[in-house]
C-alpha positions in Angstrom: 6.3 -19.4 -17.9 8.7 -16.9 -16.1 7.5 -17.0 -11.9 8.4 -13.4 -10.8 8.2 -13.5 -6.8 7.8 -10.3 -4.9 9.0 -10.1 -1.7 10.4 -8.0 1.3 11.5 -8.0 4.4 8.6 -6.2 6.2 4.8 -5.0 6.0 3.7 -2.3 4.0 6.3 -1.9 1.6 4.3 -1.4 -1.5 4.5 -4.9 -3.0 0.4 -4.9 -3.9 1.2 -1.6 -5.4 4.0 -2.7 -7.7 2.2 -6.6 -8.3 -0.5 -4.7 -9.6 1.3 -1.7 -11.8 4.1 -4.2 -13.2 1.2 -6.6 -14.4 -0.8 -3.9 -16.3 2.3 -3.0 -17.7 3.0 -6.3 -18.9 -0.2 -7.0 -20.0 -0.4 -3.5 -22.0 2.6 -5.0 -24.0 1.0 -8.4 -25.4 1.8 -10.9 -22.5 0.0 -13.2 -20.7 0.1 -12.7 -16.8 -1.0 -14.4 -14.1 -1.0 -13.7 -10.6 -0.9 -15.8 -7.1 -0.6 -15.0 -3.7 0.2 -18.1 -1.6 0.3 -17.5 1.6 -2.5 -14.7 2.4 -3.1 -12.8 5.4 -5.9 -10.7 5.0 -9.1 -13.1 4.9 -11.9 -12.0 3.5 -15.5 -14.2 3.3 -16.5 -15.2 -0.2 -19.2 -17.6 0.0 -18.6 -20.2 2.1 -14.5 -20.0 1.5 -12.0 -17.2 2.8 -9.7 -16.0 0.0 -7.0 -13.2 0.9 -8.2 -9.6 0.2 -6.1 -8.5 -2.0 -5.9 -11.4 -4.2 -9.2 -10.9 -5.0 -9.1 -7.1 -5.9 -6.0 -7.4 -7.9 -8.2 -10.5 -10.2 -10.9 -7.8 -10.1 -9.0 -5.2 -11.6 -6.7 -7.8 -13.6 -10.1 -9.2 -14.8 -8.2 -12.4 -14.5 -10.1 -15.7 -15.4 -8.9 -17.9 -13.1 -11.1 -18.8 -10.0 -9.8 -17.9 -6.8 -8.9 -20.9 -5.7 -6.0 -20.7 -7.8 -5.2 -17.4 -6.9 -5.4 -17.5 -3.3 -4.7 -21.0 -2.3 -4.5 -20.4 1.3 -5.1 -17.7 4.0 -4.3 -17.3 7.4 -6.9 -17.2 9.7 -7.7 -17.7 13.9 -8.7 -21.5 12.5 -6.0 -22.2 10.4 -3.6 -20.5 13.0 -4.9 -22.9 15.3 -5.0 -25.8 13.2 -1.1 -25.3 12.6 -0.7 -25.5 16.4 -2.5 -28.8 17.3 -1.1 -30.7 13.9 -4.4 -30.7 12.2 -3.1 -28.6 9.3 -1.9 -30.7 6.7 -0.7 -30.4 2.9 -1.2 -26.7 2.7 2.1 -27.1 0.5 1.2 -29.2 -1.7 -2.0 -27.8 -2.4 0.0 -24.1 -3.1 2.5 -26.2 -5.3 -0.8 -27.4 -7.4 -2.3 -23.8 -7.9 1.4 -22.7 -9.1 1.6 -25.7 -12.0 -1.6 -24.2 -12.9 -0.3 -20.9 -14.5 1.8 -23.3 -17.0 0.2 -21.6 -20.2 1.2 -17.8 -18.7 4.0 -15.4 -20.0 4.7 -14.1 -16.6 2.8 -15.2 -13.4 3.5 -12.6 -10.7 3.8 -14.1 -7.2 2.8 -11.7 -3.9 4.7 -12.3 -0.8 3.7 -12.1 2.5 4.4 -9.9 5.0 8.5 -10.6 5.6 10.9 -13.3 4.4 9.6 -16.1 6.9 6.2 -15.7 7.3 4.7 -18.9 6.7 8.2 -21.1 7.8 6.5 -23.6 9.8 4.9 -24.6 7.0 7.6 -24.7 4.7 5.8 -21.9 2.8 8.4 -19.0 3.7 9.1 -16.8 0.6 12.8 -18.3 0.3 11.7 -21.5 0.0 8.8 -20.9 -2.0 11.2 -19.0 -4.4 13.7 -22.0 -4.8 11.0 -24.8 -5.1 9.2 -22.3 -7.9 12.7 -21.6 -9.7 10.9 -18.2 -9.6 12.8 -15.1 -10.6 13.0 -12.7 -7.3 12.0 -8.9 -7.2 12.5 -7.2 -3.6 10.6 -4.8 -2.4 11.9 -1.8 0.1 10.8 0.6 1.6 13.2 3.9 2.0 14.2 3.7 6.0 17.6 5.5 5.1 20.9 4.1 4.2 19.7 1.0 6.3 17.9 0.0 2.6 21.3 -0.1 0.7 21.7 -3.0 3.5 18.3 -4.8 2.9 18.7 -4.8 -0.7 22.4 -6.3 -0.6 21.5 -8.7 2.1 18.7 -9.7 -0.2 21.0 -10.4 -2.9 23.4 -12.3 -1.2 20.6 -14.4 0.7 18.6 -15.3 -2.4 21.9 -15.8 -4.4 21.2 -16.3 -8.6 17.4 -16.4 -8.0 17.8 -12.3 -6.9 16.6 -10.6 -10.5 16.6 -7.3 -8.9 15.6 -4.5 -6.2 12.9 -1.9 -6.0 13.5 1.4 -3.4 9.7 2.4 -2.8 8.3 5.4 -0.8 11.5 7.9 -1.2 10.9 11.0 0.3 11.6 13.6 -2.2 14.5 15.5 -0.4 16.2 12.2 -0.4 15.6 11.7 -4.4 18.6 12.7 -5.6 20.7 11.0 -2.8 19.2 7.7 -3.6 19.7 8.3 -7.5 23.1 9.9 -7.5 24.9 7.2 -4.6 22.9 4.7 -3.5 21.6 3.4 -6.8 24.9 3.4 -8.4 26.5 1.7 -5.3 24.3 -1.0 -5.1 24.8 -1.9 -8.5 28.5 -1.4 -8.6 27.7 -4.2 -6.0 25.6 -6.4 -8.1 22.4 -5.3 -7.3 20.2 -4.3 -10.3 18.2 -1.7 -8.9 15.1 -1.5 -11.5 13.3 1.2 -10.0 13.4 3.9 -7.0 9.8 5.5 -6.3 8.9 8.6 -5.0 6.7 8.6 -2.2 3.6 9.9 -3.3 0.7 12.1 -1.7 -2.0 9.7 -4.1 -0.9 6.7 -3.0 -0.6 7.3 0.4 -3.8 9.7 1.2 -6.8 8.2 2.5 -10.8 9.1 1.8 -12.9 11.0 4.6 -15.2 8.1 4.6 -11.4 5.9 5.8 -10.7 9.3 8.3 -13.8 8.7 10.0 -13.6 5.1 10.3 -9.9 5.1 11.7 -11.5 7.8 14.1 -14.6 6.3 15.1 -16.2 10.0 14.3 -19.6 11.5 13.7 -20.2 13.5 10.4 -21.7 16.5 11.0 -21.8 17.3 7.2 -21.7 16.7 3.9 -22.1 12.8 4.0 -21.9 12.7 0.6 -18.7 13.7 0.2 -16.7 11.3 2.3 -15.1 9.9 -0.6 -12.8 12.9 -1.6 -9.4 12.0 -1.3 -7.0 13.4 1.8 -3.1 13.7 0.7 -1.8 15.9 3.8 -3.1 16.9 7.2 -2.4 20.3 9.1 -3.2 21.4 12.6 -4.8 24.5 13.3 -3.8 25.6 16.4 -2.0 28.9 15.1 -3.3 32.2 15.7 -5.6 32.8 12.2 -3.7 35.2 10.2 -1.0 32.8 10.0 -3.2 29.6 10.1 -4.3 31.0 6.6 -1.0 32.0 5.2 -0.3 27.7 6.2 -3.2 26.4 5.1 -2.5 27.6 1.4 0.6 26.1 0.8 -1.1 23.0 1.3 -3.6 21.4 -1.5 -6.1 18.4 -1.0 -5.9 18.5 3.4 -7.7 17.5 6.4 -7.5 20.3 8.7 -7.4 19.2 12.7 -8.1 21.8 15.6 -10.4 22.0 18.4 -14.1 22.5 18.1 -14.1 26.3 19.9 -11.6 27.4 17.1 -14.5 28.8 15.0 -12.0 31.1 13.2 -9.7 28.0 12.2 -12.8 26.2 10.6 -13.6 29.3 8.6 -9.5 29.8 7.5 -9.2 26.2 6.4 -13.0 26.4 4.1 -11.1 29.6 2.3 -8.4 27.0 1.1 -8.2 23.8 -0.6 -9.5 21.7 2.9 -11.3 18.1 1.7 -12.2 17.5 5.6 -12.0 19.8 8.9 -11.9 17.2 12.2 -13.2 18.6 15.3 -11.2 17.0 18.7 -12.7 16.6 22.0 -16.3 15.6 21.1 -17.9 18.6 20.6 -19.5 19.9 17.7 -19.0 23.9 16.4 -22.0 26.8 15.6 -24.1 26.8 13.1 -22.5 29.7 11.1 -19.4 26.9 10.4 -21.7 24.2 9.7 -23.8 26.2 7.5 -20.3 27.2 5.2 -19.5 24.2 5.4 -22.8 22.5 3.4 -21.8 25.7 1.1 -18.6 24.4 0.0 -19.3 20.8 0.1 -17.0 20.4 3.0 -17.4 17.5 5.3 -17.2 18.2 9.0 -16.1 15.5 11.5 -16.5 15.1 15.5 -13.8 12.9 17.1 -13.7 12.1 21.0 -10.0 12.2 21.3 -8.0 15.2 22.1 -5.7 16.8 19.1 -2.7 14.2 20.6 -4.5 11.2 20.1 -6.2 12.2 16.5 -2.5 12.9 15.4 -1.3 9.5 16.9 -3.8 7.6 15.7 -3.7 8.9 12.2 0.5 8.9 12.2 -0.3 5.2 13.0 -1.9 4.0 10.2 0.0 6.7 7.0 2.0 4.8 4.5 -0.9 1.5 5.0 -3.7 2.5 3.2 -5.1 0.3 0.6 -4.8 0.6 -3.6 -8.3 0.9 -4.3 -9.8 3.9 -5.6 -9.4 4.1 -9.3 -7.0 7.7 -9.1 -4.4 5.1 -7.0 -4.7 2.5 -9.5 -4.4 5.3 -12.8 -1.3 6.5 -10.3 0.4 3.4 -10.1 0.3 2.8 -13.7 1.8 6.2 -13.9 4.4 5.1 -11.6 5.5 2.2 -12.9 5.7 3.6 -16.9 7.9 6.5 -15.3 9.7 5.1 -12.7 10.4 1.2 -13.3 13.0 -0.2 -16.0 11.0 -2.3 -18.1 13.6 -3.2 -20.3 16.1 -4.5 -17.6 13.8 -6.1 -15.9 13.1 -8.3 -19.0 16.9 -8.9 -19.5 17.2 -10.3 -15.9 14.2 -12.2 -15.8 
């Protein structure tokens, strides 16, 4: 069995995303594959037991046999937080170590990190040590923050030393493609770093559903309730004069348009373009001629209490987080990793 740990230094780096695309991969050429996550922090209520969240989707959609037990061996929670506190907590370690042996009769078992690099320290869980005591085979995760990466991923390989197999740049912004190709990539490896893939951020990954939209925003549908789960891949504020609200609007495909309820004429602009969603700020709800185009074209219609600033913020917040869940991110990521990650290095360095 080769343990392949995934890792970074931060949240929200994609490291579900790539556990989840390298392992169909993997699987799609004849191995066996496993997967673990050992320290979880997102619980979620099965039974009597809390497993983490998205241990149990990526068994799901790795229609893995194990039980979950093995998979998620423990999870963070208010209890177990407190339990580490008062010194009631004991041989969460050793009971991780266990699950691991487990996966003896794997090809590859596929191990998700936590959040950062020390997350589970007090413990003696922390990702580094985890890695050394699992002779694991390290793959690190980062997110494009600038040149600042090129730092993460070298400091990465020179903290984790000859259990570094290689790097992953995630979430590159497009007009920063070719930089990252053409210098950093190159650089880093003239370092020693393998760089195994750099990933484009993409609009599929990152959008959200209606249904998520009106959740973050705590809104009331006004129409169309069956079509909350269309997916949103940009937003746009209407807050132009219309002529050139409509000129904007189609440039931009798959959208949630945001403008105040009075702007009647924005609402109608937006439903002549490709608009999944139109939120309404301030709390108020628009005429009936909207809402009755609106049920024409299948559009939903959602009515928010905050002002335009605070639907922005609160939306800004939470881009780049969402969840892989709906089956276009999870035929996306396979996408991703067949065009984008070096298969054949990886094995090499593995």
């Amino acid at each position: 069995m080769v343990p392949v740990f995934i890792l970074s230094s931060r949240n929200y780096t994609g490291k579900t995303f790539f556990a989840l695309g390298l392992a169909l991969k993997l699987i799609s050429m004849g191995y066996k594959v496993g997967y673990m996550k050992p320290l979880g922090k997102m619980p979620f209520k099965v039974g009597r037991d809390l497993f983490d969240e998205d241990s149990i989707f990526v068994k799901e959609q790795l229609a893995l046999p194990e039980e979950l037990q093995r998979i998620s061996p423990f999870v963070l929670s208010f209890e177990t937080q407190s339990m580490i506190y008062n010194g009631s907590l004991k041989g969460v370690k050793e009971k991780i170590m266990s699950a691991f042996e487990s996966f003896k009769d794997k090809d590859f078992l596929l191990i998700g990190g936590a959040g950062d690099l020390f997350d589970g320290a007090t413990l003696d869980i922390d990702a580094i040590g985890l890695i050394r005591q699992m002779q694991a085979r390290a793959l690190f995760v980062e997110e494009w923050r600038g040149d600042a990466s090129a730092d993460a991923l070298f400091g990465a390989r020179q903290l984790l030393g000859s259990s570094f197999a290689g790097g992953i740049l995630n979430k590159v912004p497009v007009n920063a493609y070719g930089h990252v190709i053409e210098s950093v990539k190159p650089f880093l490896e003239s370092k020693g770093v393998n760089v195994l893939g750099v990933f484009k951020k993409d609009s599929i990954l990152e959008s959200f559903t209606v249904r998520q939209l009106n959740e973050l925003l705590n809104g009331t549908v006004l129409c169309c309730e069956d079509r909350l789960d269309e997916a949103v891949e940009h937003f746009s504020v209407g807050a132009m004069d219309v002529d050139s609200a409509l000129s904007y609007f189609r440039r931009i495909q798959n959208k949630a348009v945001i403008t105040g309820a009075h702007r009647a004429d924005i609402q109608l602009a937006a439903m002549e373009t490709s608009t999944r969603c139109i939120i309404l700020t301030g709390g108020l709800h628009t005429n009936e001629i909207v809402l009755g185009k609106a049920q024409s074209k299948g559009i939903p219609i959602i009515s928010v209490a905050d002002d335009t600033f605070t639907t922005i913020d609160k939306i800004e917040g939470v881009m780049g987080k969402t969840k892989i869940r709906e089956k276009e991110k999870i035929k996306r990521t396979k996408e991703l990793i067949e065009e984008q990650f070096d298969i054949q290095k990886f094995l090499s360095c593995v």
